[in-house]
C-alpha positions in Angstrom: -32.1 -77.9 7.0 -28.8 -76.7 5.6 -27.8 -77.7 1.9 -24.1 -77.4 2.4 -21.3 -75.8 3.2 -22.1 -71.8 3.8 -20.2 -69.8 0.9 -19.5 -65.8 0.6 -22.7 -63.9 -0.8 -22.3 -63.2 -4.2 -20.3 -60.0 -5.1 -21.0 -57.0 -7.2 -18.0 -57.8 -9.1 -17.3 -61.9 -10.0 -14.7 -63.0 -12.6 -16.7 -64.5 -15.9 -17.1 -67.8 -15.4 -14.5 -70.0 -17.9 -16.6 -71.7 -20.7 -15.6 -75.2 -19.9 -15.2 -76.1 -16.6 -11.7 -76.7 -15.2 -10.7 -79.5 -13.4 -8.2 -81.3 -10.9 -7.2 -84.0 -10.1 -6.2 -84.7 -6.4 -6.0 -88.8 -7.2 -7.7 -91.3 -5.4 -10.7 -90.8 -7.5 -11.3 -87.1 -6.1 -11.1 -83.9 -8.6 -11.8 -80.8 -8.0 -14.0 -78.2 -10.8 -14.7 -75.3 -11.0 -17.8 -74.1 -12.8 -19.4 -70.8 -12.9 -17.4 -69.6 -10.6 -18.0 -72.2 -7.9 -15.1 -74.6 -6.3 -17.2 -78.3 -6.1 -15.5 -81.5 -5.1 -16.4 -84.7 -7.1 -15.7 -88.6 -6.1 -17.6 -90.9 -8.6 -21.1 -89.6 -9.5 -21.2 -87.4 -6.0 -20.4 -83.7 -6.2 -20.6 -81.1 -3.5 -19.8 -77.1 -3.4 -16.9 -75.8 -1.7 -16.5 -72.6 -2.1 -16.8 -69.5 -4.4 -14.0 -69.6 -7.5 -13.4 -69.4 -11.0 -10.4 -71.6 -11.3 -7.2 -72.9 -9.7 -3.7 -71.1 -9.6 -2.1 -73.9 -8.0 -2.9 -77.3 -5.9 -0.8 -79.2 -4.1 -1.7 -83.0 -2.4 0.4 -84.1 0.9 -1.1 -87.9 0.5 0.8 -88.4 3.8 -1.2 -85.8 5.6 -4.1 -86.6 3.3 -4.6 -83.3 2.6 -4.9 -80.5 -0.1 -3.8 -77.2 -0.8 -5.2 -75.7 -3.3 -5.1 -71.7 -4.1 -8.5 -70.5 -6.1 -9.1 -67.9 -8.2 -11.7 -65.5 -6.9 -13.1 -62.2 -6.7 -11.6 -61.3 -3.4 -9.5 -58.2 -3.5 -6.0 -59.9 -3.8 -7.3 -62.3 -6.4 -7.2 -65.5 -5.1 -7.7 -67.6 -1.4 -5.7 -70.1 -0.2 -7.6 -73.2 1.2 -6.3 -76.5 3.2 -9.2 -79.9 2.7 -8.5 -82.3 4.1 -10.0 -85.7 2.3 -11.9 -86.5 5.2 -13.2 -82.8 5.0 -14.3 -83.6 1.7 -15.7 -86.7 2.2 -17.7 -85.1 4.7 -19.2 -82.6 2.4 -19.9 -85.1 -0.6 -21.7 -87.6 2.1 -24.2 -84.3 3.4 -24.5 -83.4 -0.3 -25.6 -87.1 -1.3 -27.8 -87.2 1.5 -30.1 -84.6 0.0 -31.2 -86.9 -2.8 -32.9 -89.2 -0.2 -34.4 -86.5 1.8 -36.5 -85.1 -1.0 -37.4 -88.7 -1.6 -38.8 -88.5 2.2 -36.5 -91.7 3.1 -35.0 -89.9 6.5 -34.0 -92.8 7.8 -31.6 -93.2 4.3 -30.6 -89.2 5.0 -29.9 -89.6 8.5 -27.3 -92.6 7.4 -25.7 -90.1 4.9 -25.4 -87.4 7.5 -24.3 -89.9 9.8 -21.6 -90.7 8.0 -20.4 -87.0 7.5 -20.9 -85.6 10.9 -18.4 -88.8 11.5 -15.7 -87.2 8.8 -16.0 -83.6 10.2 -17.2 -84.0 13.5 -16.2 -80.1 13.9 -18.6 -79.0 11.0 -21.7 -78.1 12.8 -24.2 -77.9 9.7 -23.7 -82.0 9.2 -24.9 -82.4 12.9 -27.9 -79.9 12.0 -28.7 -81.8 9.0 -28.5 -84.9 10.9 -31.0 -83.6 13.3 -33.3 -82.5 10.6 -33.3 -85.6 9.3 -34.2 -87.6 12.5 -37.1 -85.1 13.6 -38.6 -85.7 10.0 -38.4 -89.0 10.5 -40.2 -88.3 14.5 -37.5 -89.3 16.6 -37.0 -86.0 18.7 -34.4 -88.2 20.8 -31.7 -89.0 18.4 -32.6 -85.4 16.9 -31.5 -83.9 20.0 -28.4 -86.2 20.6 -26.8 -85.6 17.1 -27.3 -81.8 18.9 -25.9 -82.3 22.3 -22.1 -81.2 21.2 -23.4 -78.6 19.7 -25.6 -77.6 22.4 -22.5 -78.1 25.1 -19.8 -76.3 23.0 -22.0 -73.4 21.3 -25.8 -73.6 23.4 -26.7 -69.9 21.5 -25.6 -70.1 18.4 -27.4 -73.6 18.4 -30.4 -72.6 20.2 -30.9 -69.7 17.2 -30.1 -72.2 14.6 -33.2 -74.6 16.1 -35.2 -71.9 16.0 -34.8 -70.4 12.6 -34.6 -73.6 11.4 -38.5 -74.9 10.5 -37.2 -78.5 10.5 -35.3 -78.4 13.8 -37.9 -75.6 15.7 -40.1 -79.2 16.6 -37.1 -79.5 19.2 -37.4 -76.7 20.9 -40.1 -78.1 23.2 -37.8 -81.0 24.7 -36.1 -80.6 27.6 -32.5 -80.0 26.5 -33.7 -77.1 24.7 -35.8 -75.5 27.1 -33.1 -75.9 30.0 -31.3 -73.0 27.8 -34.4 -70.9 28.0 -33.5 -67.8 31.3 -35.6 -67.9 34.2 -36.5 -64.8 33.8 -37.5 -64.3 30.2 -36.8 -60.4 28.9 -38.2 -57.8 27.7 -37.0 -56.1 25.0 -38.2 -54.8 20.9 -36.8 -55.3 18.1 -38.7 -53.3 14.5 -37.5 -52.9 11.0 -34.5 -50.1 12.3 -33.0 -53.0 14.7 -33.2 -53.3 18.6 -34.9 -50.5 20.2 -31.9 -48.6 21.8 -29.7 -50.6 19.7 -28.0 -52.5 22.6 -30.0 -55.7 24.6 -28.2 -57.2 27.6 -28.4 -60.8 29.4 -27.0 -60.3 32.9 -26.9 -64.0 33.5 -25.0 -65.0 30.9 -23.0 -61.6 30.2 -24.0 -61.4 26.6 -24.9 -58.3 24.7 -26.8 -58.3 21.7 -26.0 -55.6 19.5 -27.3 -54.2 16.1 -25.2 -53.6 13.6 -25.8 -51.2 10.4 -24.2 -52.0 7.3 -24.7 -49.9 4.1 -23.7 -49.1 0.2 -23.9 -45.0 -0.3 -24.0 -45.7 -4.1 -26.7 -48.3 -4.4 -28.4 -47.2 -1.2 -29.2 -51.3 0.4 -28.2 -52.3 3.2 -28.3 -55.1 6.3 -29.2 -55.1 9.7 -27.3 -58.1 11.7 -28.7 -59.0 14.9 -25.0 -60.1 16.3 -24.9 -61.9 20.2 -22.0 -61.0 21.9 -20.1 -62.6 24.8 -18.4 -59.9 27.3 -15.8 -61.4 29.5 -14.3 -63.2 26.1 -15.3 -60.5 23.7 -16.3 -62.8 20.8 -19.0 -62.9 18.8 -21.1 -65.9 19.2 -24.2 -65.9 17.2 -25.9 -64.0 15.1 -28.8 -63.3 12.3 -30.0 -61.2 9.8 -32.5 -59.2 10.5 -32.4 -57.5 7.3 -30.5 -58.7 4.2 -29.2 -56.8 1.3 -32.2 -58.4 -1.1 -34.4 -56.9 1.2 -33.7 -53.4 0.4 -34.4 -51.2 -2.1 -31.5 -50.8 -4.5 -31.2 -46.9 -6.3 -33.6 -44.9 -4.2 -33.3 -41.6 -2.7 -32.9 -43.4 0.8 -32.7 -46.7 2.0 -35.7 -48.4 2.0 -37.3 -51.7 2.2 -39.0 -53.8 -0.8 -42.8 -54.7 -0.5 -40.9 -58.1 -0.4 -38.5 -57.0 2.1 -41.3 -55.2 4.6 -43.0 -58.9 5.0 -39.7 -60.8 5.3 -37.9 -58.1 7.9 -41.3 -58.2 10.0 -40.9 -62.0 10.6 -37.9 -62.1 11.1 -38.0 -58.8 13.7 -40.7 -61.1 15.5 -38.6 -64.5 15.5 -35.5 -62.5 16.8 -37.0 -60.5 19.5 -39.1 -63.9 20.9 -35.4 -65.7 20.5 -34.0 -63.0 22.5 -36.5 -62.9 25.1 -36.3 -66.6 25.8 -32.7 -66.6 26.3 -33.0 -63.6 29.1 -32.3 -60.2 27.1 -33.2 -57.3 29.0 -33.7 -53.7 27.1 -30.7 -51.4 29.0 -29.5 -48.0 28.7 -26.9 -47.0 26.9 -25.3 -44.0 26.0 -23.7 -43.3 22.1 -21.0 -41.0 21.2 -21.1 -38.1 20.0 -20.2 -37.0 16.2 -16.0 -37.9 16.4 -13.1 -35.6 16.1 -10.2 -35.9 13.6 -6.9 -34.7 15.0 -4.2 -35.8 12.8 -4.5 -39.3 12.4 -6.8 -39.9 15.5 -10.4 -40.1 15.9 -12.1 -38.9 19.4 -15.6 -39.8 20.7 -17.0 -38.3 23.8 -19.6 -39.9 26.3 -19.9 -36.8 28.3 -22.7 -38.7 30.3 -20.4 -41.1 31.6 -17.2 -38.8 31.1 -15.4 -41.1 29.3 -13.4 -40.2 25.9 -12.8 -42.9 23.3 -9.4 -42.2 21.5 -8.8 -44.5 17.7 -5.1 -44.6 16.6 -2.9 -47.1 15.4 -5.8 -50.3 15.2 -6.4 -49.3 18.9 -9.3 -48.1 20.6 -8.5 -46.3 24.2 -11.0 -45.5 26.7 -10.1 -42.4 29.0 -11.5 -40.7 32.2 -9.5 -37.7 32.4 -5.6 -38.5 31.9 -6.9 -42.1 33.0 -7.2 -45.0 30.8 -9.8 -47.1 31.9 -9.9 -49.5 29.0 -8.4 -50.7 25.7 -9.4 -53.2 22.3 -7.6 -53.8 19.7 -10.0 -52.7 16.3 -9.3 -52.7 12.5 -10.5 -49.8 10.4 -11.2 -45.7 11.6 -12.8 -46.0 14.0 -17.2 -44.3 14.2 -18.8 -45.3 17.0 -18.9 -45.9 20.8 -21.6 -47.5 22.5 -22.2 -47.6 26.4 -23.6 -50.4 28.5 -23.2 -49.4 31.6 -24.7 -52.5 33.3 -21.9 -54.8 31.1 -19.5 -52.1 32.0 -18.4 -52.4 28.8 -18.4 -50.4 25.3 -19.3 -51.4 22.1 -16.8 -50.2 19.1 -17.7 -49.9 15.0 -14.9 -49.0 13.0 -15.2 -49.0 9.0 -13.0 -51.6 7.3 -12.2 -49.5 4.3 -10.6 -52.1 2.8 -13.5 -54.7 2.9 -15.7 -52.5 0.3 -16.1 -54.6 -2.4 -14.3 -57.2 -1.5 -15.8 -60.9 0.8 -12.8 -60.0 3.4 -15.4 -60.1 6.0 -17.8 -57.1 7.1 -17.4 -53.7 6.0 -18.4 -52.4 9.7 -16.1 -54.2 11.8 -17.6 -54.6 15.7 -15.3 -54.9 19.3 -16.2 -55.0 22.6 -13.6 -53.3 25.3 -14.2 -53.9 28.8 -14.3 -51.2 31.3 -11.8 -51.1 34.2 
């Protein structure tokens, strides 16, 4: 069961939190605080998180649109991030907070109201419907656990079917019907250790989905994440995807990057949930071929995949793809580029660039990953 609203992981760097909390009133009996550098809403005596800040530079209310604006202060690289909530947006996360209260009283049938209520603010937030789930299979109705899924299941079947799974409240589910019809026919094969997928690269051929492991690292503390990320070919969008090792898991200040004692048991668990996840939905182990070591000339970056003789040329935010004088493919990437990854089967290659500007900063990942289709 999900608590709330998923925030950015903590930073090394996070303004000192003020020593009375500031606050805002947005009228209608709903105020905004912020408290050890966390956003929370409040109505009454119900409170819920919103996001990561240490105060307010500015908040505007458009009671027409029943919305609000408000700009807070946080340790993102510019300062401060704009948000729009709207009220039923907020009712929707003070409902699923209130509704823990009655879960950890064991009184489902109470959560399941609360979550009820919330998935019917935000019907578009899909960790209210999760909750809601969770709530019916504690109380042991699999059927309405599964329909407060089925949108979710329709609209997003992977990212849903790895949420049921990692989830110990909602993995009951996965032996009803709707959950095994998402199951391949043919399950795959593939392994997945502490260092990631073997090969790096899995592929499902019947639903054109790669899954891809992506390396993530800090060369002054040494930690760093492996990120099991599902990606979808013919729309080149990411859509699912799971730690497979998490920054806590490593150990920080070493010679090299290593895993805790901690770490070791978590990483093998979690190595052992993914690649079972994986196999149900179809993945297949597939060759690939990696580039070699890049080439800087001037402001351009070139990979080779001699194998396949291809070239991969970075300039401008843009990846190219060349056989010869040919170009054969293009994607659009943010960062210098560093790697080029081959699945020949997809027909498709797998980019990383580095996001220079992310370091340090929760403006997404500091390895940035694309996927350009082959002609």
């Amino acid at each position: 069961m999900r608590i709330c609203l998923v925030v950015a992981a903590a930073l090394a760097s996070i303004p000192s939190a003020r020593a009375d909390p500031e606050t805002k009133s947005l009228g209608n009996g709903y105020s905004l605080q912020a408290d050890h550098n966390q956003v929370y809403i409040r109505k009454g005596s119900q409170t819920a998180p919103l996001a990561k800040g240490s105060g307010f530079t500015s908040v505007k209310v458009d009671t027409k649109a029943k919305a609000a604006t408000v700009e807070v202060e946080d340790a993102t690289c510019v300062g401060s991030t704009k948000y729009t909530w709207s009220f039923d947006h907020l009712d929707a996360r003070l409902e699923n907070a209130a509704s823990f209260a009655a879960v950890k009283k064991k009184d489902y049938k109470a959560a399941a109201a609360g979550f009820e209520r919330a998935v019917a603010r935000d019907p578009k937030w899909n960790i209210a419907a999760y909750n809601l789930a969770s709530a019916y299979q504690l109380a042991g109705d699999k059927a309405k656990a599964v329909a407060a899924l089925a949108p979710w299941l329709a609209s997003k079947p992977v990212a849903t079917y790895l949420q049921v799974t990692i989830d110990p409240d909602l993995a009951p589910l996965l032996d009803c019907p709707e959950l095994k019809a998402l199951r391949a026919k043919q399950p795959g094969s593939i392994k997945i250790t502490a260092d990631g997928i073997t090969g790096g690269v899995a592929y499902d051929p019947a639903r054109n989905l790669i899954a891809f492991s992506r390396l993530e690292h800090s060369g002054s503390s040494m930690q760093y994440i492996i990120e099991i990320e599902i990606w979808d070919v013919a729309a080149r969008t990411k859509r699912a995807s799971h730690f497979l090792v998490d920054w806590a898991d490593s150990r920080p200040f070493t010679d090299k990057a290593s895993l805790t004692a901690a770490g070791k048991i978590a990483v093998t668990k979690r190595a052992a949930m993914l690649e079972k996840l994986l196999g149900e939905l179809g993945f297949q182990a597939t060759p690939t071929e990696v580039s070699e070591e890049g080439t800087h000339d001037d402001d351009k970056i070139k990979l080779g995949l001699p194998k396949a003789k291809l070239g991969v040329v970075g300039k401008d935010d843009t990846a190219r793809a060349l056989r010869g004088n040919t170009v054969v493919g293009t994607a659009k990437i943010e960062g210098k580029l560093l790697t080029a990854t081959l699945i020949d089967a997809a027909k498709t290659i797998v980019l990383t660039s580095h996001r220079g500007w992310a370091e340090g900063c929760d403006r997404g990942p500091e390895i940035g990953v694309y996927l350009m289709k082959l002609q």
